[in-house]
C-alpha positions in Angstrom: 107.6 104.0 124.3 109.3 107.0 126.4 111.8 104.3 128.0 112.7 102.3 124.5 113.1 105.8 122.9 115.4 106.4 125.6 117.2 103.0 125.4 118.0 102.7 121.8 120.5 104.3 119.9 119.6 106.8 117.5 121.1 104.2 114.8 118.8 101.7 115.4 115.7 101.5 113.1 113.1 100.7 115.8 114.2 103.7 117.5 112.5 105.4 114.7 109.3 103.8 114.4 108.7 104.1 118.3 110.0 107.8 118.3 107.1 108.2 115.4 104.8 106.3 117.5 105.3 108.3 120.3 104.9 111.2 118.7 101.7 110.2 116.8 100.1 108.9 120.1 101.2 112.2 122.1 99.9 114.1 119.4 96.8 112.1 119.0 95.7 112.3 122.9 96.0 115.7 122.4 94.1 116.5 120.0 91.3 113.9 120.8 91.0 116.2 124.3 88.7 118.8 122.3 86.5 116.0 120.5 83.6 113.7 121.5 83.2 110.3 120.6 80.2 107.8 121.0 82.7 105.2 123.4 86.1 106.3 124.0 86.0 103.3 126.0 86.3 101.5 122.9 89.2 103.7 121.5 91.1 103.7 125.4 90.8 99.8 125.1 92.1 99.9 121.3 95.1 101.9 121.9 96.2 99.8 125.0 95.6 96.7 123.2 97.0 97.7 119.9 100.4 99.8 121.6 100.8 95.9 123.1 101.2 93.9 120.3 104.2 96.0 118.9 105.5 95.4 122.3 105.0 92.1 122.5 106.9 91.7 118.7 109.8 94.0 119.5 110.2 91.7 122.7 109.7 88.1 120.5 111.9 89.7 118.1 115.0 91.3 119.5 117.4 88.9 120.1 116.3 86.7 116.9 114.0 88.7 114.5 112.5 85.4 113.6 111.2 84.8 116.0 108.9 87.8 115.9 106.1 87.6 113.8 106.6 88.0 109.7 105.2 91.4 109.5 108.2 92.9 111.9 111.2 90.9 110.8 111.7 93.3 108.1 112.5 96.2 110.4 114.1 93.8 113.2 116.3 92.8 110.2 117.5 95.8 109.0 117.5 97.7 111.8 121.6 98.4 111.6 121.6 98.8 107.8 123.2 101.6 106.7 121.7 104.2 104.2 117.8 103.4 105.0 116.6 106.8 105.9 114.6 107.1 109.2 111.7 107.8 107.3 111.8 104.5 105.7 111.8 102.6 109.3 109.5 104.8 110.6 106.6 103.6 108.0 107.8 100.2 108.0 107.0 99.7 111.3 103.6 101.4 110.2 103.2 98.7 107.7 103.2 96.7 110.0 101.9 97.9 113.2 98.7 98.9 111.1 98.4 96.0 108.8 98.9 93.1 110.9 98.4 94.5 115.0 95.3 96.5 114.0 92.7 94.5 113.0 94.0 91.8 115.5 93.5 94.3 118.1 90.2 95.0 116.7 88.9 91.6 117.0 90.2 91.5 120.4 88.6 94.9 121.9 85.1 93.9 120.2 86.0 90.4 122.1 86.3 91.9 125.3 83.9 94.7 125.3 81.3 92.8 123.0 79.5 94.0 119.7 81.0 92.9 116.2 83.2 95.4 114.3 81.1 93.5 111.0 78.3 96.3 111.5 79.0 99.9 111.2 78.2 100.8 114.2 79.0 103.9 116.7 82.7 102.4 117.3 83.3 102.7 113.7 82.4 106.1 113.3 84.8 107.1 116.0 87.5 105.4 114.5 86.8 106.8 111.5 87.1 109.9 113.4 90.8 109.7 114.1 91.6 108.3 110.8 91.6 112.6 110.4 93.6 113.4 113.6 95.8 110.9 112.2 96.5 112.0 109.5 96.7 116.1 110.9 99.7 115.0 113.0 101.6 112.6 110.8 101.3 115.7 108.7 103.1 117.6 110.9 105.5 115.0 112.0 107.0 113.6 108.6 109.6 116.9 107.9 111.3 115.5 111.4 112.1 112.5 109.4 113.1 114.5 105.7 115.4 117.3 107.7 118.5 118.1 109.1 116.7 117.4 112.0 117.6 113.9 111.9 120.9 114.4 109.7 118.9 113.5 106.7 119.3 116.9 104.7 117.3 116.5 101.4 118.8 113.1 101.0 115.6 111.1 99.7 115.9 110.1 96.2 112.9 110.3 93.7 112.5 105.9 94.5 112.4 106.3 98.2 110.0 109.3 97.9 108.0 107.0 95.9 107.1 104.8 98.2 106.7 107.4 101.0 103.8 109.0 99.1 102.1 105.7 98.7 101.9 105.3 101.9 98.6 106.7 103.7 97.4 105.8 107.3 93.9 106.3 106.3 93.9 103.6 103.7 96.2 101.2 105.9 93.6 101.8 108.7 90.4 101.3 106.8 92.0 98.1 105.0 92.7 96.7 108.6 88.5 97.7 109.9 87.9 95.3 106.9 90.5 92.8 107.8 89.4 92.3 111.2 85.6 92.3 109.9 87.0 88.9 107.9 88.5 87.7 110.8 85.7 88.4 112.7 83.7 86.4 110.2 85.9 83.4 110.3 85.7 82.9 113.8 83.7 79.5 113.2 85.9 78.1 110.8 89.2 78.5 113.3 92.0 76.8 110.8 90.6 79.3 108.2 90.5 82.2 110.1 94.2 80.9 111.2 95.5 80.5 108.0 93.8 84.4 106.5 95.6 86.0 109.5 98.9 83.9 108.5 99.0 85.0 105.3 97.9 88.8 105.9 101.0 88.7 108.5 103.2 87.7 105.9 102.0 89.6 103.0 102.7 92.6 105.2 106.0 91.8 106.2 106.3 91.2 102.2 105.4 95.2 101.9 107.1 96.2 104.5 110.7 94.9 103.3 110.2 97.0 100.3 109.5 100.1 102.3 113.7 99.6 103.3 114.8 99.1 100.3 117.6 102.1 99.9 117.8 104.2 96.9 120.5 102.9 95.2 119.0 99.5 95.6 115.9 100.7 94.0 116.9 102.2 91.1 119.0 99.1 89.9 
């Protein structure tokens, strides 16, 4: 994240999703360093796995944002376009880093490391845990995207901040436990499990484009 921070320009959307994700996770590690969990094991093994996926789209999807999966060609897309505010790229690479990357990476730690993420066991407490660290440092975060501190002085209009203040990492995060329970579930009926995942992918890329529309778009 350090090294695509550094390579991007600061008008490129991405750049402002990874700086927020670097931040987040940074933040995050820090805080977690006073705390005990059941299996950090579990959340070490999450947070490679899940930091891998958005990797793995911005590398599908940066030469043709198609070819990335749906959830991230609405931030690939507009990644240039002018007068979408940092903020605005920053939680629709959220959208879909959470809604689409999370519960895959769910099903894929409880995969490696066994267990099921169906039953609410010690795992989900913890993850519940940092649902709250979360939440502390995006918290503390969001002004860098609302300030001068990124050229954006008081510049978000009552449609944009709309659709900011819908937005909340604890609900996106418990909605993807649940997703990845489903999956979880379907993992005897392959083509159905196939086709859920499909359309939560695209649905989210759906949610996501409307995070970028600008301001002026919105209100007519």
């Amino acid at each position: 994240m350090t090294a695509i921070e550094q390579a991007l320009q600061p008008t490129d959307g991405v750049r402002w999703f990874n700086h927020l994700y670097l931040r987040v996770t940074l933040g995050v590690r820090t805080a977690m360093a006073g705390q005990t969990f059941h299996d950090p094991q579990f959340l070490d093994r999450l947070d490679v796995t899940f930091a891998n996926l958005y990797f793995d789209a911005v590398g599908a999807g940066d030469r043709d944002p198609n070819a990335a999966p749906p959830a991230w060609r609405p931030l690939l897309t507009s990644r240039s376009a002018p007068h979408v505010l940092p903020l605005q790229f920053a939680l629709a690479g959220m959208s879909a880093h959470i809604n689409r990357d999370l519960p895959a990476g769910i099903v894929s730690v409880y995969e490696t490391l066994g267990g099921s993420p169906v039953v609410h066991d010690a795992r989900r407490d913890d993850f519940e845990q940092v649902n709250g660290i979360l939440e502390s440092v995006e918290a503390s975060i969001k002004p860098e995207f609302a300030t001068g501190a990124v050229g954006v002085v008081d510049a978000v209009s009552a449609p944009v901040d709309d659709r900011v203040a819908m937005w909340s990492v604890r609900a996106a995060r418990e909605a993807a436990w649940t997703n990845a329970a489903v999956l979880w579930q379907l993992k005897s009926v392959p083509a159905l499990q196939h086709d859920f995942f499909d359309r939560l992918d695209r649905f989210t890329g759906f949610s996501a484009a409307g995070l970028l529309v600008t301001a002026d778009r919105a209100r007519a």
